[in-house]
Backbone bond lengths (Angstrom), bond angles and torsions (degrees), N, CA, C in turn:
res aa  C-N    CA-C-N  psi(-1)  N-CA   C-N-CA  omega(-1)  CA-C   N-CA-C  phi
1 X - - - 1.457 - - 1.520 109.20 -
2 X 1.541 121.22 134.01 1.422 128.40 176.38 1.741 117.50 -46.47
3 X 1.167 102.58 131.81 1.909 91.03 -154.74 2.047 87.72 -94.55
4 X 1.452 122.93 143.35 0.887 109.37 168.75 1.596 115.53 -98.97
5 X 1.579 129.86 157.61 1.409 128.14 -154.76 2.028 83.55 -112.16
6 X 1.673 97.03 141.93 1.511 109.06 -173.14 1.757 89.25 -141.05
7 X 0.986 96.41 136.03 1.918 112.71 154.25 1.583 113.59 -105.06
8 X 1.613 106.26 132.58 1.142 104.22 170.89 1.543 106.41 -128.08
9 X 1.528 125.45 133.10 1.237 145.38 -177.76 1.536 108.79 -64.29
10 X 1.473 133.73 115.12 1.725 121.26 172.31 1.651 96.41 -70.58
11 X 1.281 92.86 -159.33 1.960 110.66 -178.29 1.550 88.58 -101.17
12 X 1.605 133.27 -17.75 1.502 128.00 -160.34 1.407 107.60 -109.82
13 X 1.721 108.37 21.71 1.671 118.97 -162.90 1.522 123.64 67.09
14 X 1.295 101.67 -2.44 2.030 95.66 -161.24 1.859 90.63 -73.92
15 X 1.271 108.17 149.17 1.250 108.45 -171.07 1.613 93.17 -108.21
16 X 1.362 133.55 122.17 1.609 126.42 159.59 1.228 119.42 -121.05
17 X 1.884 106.58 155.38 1.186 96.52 -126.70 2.141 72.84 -134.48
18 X 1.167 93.64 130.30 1.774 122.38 158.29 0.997 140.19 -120.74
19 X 1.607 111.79 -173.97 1.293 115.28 174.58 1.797 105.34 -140.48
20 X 1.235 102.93 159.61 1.290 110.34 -173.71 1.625 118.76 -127.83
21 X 1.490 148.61 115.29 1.619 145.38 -156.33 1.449 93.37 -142.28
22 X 1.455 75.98 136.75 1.953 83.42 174.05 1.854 99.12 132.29
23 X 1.516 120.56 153.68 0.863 131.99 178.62 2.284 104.90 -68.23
24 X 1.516 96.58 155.18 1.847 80.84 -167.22 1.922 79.73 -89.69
25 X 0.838 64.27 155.51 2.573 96.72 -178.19 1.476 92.51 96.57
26 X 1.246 137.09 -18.98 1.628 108.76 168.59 1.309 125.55 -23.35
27 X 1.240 121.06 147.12 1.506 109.27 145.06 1.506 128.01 -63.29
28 X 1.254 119.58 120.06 1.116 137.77 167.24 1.857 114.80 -36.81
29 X 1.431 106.73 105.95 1.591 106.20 150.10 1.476 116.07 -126.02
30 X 1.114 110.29 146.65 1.844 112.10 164.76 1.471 91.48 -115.61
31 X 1.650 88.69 172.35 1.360 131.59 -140.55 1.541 98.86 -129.22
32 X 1.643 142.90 111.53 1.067 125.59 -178.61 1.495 99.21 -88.45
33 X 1.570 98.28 -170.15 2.031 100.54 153.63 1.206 106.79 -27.40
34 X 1.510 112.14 149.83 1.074 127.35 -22.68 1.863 89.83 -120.42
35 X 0.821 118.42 87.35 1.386 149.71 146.61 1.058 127.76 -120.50
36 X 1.926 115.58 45.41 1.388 101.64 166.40 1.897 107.05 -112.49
37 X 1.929 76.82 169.64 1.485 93.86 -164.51 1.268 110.27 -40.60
38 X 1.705 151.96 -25.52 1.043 135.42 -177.12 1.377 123.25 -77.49
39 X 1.730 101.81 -14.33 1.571 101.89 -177.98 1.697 106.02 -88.68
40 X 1.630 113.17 -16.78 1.207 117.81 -163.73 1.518 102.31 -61.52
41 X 1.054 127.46 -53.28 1.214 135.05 167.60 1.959 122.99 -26.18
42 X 1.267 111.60 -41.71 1.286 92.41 -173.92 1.828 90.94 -132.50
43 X 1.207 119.09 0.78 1.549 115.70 166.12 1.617 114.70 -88.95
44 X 1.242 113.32 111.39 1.723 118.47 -175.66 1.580 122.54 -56.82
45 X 1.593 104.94 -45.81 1.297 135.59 -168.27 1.747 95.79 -70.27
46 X 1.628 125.58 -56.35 1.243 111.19 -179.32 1.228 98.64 -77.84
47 X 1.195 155.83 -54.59 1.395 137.45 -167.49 1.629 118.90 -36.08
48 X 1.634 99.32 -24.26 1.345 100.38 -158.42 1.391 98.08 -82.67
49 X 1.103 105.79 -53.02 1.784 115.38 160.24 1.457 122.33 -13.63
50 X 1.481 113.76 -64.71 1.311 126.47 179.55 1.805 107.63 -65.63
51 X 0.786 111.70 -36.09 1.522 135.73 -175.50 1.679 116.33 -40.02
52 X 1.561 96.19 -69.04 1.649 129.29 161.97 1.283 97.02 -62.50
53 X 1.525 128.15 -78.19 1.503 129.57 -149.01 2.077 91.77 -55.87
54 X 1.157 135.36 -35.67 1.280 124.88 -143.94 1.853 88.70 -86.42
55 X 1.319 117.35 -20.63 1.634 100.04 179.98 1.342 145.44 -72.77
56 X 1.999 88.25 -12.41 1.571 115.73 165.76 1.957 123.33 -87.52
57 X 2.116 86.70 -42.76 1.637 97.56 -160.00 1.697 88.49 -97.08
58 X 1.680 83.82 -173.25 1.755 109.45 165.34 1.849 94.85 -88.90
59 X 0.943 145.15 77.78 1.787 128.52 -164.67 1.603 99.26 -65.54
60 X 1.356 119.09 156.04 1.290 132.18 177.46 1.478 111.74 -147.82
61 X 1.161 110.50 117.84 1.426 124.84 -179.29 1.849 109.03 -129.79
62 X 1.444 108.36 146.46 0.887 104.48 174.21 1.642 94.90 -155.72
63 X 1.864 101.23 160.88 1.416 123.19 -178.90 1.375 101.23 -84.40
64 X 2.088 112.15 88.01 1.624 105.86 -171.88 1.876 89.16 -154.85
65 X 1.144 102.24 137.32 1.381 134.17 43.00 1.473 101.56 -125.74
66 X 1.561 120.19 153.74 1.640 131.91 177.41 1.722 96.04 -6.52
67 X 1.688 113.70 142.10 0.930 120.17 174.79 1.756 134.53 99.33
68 X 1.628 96.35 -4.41 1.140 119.42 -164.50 1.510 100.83 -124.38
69 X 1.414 99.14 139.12 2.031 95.87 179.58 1.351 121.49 51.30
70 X 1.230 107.14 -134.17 1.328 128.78 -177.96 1.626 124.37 -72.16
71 X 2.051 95.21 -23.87 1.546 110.65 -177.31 1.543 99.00 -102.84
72 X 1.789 83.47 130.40 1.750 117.22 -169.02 1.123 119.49 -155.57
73 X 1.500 102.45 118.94 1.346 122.72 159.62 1.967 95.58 70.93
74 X 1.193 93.22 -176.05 1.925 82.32 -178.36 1.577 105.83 -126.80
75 X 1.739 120.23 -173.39 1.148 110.54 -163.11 1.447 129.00 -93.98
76 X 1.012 153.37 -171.86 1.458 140.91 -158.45 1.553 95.26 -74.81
77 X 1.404 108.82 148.38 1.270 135.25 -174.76 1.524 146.93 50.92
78 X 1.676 80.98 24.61 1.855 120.87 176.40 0.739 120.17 -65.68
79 X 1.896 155.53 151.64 1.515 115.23 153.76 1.288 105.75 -74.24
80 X 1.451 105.42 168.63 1.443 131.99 -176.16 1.742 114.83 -57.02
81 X 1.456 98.80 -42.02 1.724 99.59 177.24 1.064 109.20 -89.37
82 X 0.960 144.10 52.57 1.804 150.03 -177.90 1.466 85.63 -97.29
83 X 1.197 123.36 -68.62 1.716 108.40 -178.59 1.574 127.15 -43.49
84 X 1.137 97.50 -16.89 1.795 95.74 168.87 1.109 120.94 -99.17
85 X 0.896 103.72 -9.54 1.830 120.59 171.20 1.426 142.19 -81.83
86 X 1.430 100.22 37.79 1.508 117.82 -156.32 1.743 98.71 -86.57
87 X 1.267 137.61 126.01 1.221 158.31 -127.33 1.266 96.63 -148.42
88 X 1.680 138.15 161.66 0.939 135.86 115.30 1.604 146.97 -26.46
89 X 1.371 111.63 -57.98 1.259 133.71 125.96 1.310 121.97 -19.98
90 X 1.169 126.64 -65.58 1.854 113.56 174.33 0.963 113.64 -88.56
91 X 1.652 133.40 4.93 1.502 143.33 -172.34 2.088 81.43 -80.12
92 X 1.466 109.04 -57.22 1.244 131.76 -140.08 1.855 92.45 -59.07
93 X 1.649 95.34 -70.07 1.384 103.46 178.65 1.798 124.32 -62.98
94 X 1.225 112.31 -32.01 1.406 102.19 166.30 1.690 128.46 -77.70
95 X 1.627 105.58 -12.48 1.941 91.55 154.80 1.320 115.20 -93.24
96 X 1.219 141.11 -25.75 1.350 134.67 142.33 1.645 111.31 -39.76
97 X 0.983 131.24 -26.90 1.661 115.66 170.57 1.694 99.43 -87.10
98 X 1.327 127.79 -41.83 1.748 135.27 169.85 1.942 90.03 -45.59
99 X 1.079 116.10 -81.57 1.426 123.91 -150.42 1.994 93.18 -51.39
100 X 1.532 118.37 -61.79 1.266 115.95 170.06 1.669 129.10 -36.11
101 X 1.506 100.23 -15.89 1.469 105.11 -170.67 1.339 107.67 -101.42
102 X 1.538 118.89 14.56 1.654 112.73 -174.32 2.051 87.15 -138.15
103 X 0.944 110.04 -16.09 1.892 124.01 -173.84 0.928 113.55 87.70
104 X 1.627 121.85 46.13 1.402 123.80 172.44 1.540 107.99 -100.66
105 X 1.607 108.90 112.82 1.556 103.57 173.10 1.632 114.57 -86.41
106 X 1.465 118.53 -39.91 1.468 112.09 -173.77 1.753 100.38 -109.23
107 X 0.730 119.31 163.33 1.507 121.16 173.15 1.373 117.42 168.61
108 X 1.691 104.06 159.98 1.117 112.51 -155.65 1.566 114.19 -111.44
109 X 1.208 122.35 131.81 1.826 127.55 -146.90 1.933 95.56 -100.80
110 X 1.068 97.23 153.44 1.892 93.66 -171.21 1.899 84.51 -167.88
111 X 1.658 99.11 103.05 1.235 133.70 176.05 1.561 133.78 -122.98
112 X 1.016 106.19 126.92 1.840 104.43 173.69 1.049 118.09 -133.59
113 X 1.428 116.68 140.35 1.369 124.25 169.40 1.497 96.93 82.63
114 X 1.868 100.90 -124.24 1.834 100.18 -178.45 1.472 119.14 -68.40
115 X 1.653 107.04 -15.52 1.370 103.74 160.11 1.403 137.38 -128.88
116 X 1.734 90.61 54.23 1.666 130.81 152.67 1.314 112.89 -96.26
117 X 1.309 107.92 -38.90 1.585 110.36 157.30 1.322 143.51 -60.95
118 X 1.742 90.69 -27.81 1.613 103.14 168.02 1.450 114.79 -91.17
119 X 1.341 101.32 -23.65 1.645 99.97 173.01 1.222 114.24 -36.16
120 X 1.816 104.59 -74.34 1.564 129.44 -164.91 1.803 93.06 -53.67
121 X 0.986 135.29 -58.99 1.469 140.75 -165.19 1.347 109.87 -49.75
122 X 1.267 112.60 -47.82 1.885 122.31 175.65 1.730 103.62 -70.96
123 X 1.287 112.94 -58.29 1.291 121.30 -173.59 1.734 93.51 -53.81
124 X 1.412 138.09 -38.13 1.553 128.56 -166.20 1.126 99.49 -64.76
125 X 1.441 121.04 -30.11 1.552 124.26 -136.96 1.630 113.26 -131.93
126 X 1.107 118.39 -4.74 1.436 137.69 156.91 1.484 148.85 -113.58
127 X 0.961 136.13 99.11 1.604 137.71 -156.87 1.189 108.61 -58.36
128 X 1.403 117.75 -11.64 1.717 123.04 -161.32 1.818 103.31 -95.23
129 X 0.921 116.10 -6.31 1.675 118.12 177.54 1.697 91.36 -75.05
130 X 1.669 105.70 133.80 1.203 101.15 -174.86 1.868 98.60 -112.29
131 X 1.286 110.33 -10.09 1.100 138.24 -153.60 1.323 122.79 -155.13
132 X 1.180 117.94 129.98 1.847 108.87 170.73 1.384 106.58 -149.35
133 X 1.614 107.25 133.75 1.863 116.05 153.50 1.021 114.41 -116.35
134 X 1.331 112.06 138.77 1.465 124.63 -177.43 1.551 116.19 -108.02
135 X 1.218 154.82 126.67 1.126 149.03 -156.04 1.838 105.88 -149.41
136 X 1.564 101.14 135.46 1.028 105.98 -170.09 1.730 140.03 56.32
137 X 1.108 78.75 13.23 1.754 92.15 -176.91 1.714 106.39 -158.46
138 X 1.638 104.54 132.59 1.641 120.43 -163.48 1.538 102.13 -79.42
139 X 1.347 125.43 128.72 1.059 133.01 -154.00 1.860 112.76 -88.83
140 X 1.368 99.90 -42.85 2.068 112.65 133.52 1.255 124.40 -102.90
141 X 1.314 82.26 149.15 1.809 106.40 168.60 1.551 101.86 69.74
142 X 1.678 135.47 27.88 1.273 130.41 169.22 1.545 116.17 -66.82
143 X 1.419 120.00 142.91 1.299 124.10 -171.94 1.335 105.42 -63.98
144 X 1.314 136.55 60.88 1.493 121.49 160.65 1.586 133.90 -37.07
145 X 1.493 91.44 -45.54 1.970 85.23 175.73 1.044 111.44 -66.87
146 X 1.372 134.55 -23.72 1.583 137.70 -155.82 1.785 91.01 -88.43
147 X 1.114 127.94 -56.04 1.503 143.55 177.88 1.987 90.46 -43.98
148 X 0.996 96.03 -62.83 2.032 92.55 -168.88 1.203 111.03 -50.68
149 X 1.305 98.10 -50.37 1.873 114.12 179.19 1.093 97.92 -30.58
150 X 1.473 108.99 -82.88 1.667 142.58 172.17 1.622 114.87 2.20
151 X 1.305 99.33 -76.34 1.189 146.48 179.89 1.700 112.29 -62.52
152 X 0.895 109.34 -12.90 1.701 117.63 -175.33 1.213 105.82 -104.85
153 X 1.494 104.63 -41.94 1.932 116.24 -178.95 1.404 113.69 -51.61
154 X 1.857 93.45 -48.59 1.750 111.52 -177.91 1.666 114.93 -58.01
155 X 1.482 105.46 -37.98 1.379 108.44 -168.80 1.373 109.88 -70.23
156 X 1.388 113.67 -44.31 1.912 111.82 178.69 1.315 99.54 -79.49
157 X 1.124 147.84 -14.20 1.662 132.33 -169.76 1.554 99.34 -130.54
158 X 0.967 120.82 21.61 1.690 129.12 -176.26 1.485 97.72 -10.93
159 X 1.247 130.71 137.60 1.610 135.43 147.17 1.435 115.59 -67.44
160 X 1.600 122.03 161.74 1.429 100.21 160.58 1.259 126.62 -62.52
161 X 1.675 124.63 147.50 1.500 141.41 -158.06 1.395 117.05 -131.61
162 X 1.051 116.87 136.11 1.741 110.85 170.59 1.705 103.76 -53.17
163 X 1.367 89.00 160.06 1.369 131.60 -152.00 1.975 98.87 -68.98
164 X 1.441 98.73 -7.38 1.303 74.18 -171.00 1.963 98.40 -144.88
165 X 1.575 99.91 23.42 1.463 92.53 164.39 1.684 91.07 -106.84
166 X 1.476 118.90 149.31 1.019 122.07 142.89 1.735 126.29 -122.15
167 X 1.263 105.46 -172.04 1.531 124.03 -158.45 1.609 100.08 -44.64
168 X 1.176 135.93 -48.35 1.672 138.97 -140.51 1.921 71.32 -94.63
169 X 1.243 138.99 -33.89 1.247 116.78 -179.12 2.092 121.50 -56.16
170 X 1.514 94.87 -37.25 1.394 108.38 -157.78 1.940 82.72 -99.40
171 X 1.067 131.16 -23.44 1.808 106.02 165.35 1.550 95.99 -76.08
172 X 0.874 142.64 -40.76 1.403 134.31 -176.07 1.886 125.26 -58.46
173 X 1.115 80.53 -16.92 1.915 100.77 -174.63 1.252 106.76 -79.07
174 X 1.721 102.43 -43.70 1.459 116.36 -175.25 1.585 115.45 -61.83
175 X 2.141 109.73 -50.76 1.045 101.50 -172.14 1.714 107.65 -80.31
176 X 1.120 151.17 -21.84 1.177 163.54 -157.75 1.713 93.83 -80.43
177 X 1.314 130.25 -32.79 1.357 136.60 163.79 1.942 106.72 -68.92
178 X 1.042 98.29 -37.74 1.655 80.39 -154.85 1.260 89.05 -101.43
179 X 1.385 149.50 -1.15 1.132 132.00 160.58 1.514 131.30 -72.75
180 X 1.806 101.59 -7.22 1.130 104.77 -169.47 1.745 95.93 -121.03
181 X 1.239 107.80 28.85 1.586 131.20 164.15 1.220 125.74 -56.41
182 X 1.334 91.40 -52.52 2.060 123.72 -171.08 1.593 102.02 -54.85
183 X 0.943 128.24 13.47 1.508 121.20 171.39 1.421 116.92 79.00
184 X 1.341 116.70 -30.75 1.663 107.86 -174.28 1.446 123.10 -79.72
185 X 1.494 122.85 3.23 1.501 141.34 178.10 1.882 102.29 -79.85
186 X 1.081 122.32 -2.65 1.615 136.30 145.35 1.187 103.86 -45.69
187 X 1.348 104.26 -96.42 1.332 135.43 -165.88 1.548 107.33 -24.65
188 X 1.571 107.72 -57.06 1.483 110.21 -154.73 1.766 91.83 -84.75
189 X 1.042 126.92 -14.81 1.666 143.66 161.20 1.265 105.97 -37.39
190 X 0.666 101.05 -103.58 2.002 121.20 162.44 1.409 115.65 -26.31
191 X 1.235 114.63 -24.64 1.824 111.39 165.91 1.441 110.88 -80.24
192 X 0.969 118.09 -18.27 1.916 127.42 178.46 1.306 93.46 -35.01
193 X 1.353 119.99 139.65 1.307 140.88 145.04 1.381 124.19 -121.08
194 X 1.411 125.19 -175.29 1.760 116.89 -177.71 1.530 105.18 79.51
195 X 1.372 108.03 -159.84 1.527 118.63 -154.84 1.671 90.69 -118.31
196 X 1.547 101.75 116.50 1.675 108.85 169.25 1.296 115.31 -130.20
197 X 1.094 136.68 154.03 1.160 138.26 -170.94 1.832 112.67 -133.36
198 X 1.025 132.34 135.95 1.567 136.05 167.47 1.556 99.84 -126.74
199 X 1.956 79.62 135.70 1.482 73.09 177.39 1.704 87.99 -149.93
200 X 1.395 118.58 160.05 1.048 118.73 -169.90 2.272 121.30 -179.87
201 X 1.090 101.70 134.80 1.498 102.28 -173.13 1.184 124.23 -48.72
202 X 1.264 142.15 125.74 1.358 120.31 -163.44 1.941 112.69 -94.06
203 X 1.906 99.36 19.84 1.392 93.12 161.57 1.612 100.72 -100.80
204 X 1.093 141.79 18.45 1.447 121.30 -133.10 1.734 85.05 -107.36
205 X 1.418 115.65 144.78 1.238 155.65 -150.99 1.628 108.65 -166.39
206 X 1.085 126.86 13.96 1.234 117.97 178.01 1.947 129.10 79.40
207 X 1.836 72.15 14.48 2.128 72.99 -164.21 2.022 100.91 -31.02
208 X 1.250 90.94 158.31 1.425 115.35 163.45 1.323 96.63 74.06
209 X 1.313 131.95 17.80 1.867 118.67 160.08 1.466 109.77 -118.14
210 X 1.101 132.85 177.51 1.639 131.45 -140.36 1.243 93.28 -97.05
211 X 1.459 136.63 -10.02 1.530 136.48 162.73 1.537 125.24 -149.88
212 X 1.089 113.52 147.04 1.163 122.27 -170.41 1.404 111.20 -52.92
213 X 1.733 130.53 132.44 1.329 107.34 159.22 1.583 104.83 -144.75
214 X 1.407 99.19 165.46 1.620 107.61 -170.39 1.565 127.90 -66.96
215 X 1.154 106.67 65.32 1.703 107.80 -163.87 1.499 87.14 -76.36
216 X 1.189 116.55 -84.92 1.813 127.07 -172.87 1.466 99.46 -10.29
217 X 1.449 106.20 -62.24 1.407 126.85 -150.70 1.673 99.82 -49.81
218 X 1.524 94.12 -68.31 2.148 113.03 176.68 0.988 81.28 -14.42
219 X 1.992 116.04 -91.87 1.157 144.37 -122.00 1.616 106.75 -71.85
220 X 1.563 128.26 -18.03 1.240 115.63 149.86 1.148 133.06 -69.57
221 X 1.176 114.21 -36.78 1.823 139.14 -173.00 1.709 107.36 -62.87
222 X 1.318 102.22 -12.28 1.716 110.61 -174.76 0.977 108.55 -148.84
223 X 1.718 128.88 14.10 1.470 125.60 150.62 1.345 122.94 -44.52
224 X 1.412 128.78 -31.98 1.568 128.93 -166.51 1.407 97.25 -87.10
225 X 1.311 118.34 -47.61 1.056 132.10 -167.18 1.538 101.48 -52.85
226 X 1.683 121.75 -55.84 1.116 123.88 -152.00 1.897 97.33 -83.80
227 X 1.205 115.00 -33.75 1.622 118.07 -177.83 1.701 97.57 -54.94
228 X 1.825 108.69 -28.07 1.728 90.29 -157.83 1.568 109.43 -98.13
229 X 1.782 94.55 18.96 1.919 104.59 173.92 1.362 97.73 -118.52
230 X 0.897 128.13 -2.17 1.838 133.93 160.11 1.381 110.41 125.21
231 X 0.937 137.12 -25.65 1.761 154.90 141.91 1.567 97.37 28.84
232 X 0.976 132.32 120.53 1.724 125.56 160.13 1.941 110.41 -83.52
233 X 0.633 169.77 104.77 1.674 163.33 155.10 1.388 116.99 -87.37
234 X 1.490 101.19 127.16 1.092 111.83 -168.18 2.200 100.17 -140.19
235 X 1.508 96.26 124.89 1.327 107.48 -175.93 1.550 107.93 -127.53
236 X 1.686 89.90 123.90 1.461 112.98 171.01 1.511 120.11 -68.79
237 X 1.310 128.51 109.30 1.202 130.64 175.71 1.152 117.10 -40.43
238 X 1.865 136.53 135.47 1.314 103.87 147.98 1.464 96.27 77.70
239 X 1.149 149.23 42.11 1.392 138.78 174.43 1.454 113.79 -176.00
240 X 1.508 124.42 139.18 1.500 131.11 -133.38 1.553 88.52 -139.47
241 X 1.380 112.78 172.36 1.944 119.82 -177.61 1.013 114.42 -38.74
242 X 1.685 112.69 -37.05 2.044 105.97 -173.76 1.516 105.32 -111.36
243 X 1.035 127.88 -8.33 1.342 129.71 179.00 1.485 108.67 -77.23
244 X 1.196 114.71 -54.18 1.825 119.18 172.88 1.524 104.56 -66.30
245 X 0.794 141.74 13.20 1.584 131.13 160.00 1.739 99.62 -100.62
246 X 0.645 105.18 8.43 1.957 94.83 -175.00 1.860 90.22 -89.21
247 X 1.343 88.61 147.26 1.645 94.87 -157.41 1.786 97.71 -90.65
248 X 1.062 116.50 27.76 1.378 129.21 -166.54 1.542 93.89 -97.08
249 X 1.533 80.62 -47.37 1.828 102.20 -155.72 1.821 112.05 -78.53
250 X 1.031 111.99 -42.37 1.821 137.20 -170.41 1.504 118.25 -102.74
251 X 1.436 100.21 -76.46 1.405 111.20 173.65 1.773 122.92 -7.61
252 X 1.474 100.25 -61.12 1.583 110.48 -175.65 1.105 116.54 -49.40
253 X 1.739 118.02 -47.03 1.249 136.12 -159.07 1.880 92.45 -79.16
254 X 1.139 112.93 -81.05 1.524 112.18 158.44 1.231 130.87 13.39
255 X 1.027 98.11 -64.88 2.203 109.87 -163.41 1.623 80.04 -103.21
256 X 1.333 138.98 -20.20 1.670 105.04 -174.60 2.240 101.89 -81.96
257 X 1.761 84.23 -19.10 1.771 85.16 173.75 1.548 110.86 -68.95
258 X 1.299 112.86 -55.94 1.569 96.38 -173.31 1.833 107.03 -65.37
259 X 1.596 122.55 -44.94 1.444 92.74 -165.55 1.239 104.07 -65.28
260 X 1.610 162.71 -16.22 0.908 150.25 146.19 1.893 130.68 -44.84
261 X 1.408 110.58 -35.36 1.411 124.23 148.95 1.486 128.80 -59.20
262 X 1.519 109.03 -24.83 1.563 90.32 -142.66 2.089 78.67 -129.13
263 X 1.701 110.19 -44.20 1.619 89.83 -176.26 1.776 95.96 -107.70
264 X 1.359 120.14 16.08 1.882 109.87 176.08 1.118 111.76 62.56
């Protein structure tokens, strides 16, 4: 479906910039990392994603957080490191300014990996998640310091990168990890209510990042835990960080959770 292009204004001037697919009265879902519109373009696997998801939802994607696509740098009279300064907290309020900028009041967040992390972070910190899946990433007890670490190495020694993340994206990854280090991103975990779902490969280790880390591992170690706060979990046999994103593999399971979450 023809994706339509939306700007949404922060409170700090940064202007970010999306796209929106789907018939208008859908139910509203967004799309965290890394399903944004700039990757949609030359990544097959998320396109396909958006593709399926847009025949049920309103889909919402956007080039976020600062540093990504089209969204750069912030707006006149910001400070300058605001792009590295990506928070929970400004994760929270800047898709609530995305979701406000298309007239989505409740909606439902669908994240993996770095934006499984942003899922849980918006979902802690916003009443408007009506719904959440988390994919590829343990929803307690995830290695945050290990992710910052991670994430800090990448930012001063960057590898080569697609064409359209830059640098203020990957310091921002780093601090947006280690702030939510400090232990109290539990707490507000465990207050979740509504319909969530984790789902994740039960080889997954993070293939394709510069070190191995225990996602699978978390996400067993707090399976009971998470079923006995209402948690749905769902594990792909046989399937590792990039293998469970193939829409062959996930997808199905996915969209039968939200249209059951989101239209009953």
């Amino acid at each position: 479906m023809e994706a339509r292009a939306f700007e949404a204004r922060t409170s700090d001037g940064t202007l970010l910039h999306g796209e929106v697919r789907g018939a208008r009265g859908q139910t509203p879902l967004l799309l965290g990392p890394h399903f944004y519109p700039a990757a949609l373009a030359v990544d097959a696997t998320l396109a396909r994603w958006v593709e399926v998801l847009s025949e049920d939802f309103l889909v919402i994607s956007a080039d976020y957080p600062r540093g990504i696509g089209r969204t750069v740098g912030v707006g006149p009279g910001a400070a300058a490191s605001v792009a590295a300064e990506l928070t929970g907290d400004r994760a929270a309020r800047d898709y609530e300014c995305i979701a406000d900028a298309v007239g989505a009041h409740r909606f439902g967040f669908l994240g993996y990996s770095f934006g499984g992390a942003m899922g849980l972070a918006v979902a802690a910190r916003s009443s408007r998640v009506a719904a959440l899946a988390v994919g590829g990433f343990p929803p307690l007890d995830a290695p945050y310091a290990l992710l910052a670490e991670i994430s800090e190495e990448i930012a001063e020694k960057p590898p080569p990168l697609p064409a359209f993340v830059r640098a203020e994206a990957l310091h921002g990854a780093a601090h947006f990890y280690r702030q939510l280090a400090s232990g109290s991103e539990r707490r507000a975990i465990e207050a979740l209510a509504g319909p969530r779902l984790a789902f994740m490969g039960t080889l997954d280790q993070a293939q394709g990042a510069s070190r191995s880390m225990p996602l699978a591992t978390r996400l067993a170690e707090t399976e009971v835990e998470l079923r006995e706060r209402g948690w749905q979990v769902t594990w792909l046999e046989g399937h590792d960080h990039i293998t469970a994103l193939d829409p062959k593999v996930s997808l199905p399971r996915v969209r039968e959770f939200f249209l059951h979450a989101l239209k009953g």
